[in-house]
C-alpha positions, -999 to +999 in steps of 0.1 A: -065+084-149-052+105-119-080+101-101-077+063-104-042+063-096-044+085-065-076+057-054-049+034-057-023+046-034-048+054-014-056+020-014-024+002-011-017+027+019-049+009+036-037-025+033-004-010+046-018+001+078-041-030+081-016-054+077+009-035+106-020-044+129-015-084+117+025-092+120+015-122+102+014-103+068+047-089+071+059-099+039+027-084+020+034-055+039+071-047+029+056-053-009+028-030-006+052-002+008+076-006-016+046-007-044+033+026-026+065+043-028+069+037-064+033+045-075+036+078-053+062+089-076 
């Protein structure tokens, strides 16, 4: 289970930096940071 969830974050943290290379997701990226922060803690 903490493996999984770690792969996650990892992850969301992927399509985070992905999608600051494509302004056009800008709304998908302010969700997946907020959806990182929580899952980080």
């Amino acid at each position: 289970m903490i493996g999984e969830k770690r792969y996650a974050i990892k992850k969301f943290f992927l399509m985070q930096i992905s999608s600051l290379l494509d302004p056009r997701k800008k709304q998908y990226r302010n969700y997946s940071l907020s959806l990182g922060i929580l899952l980080s803690f």
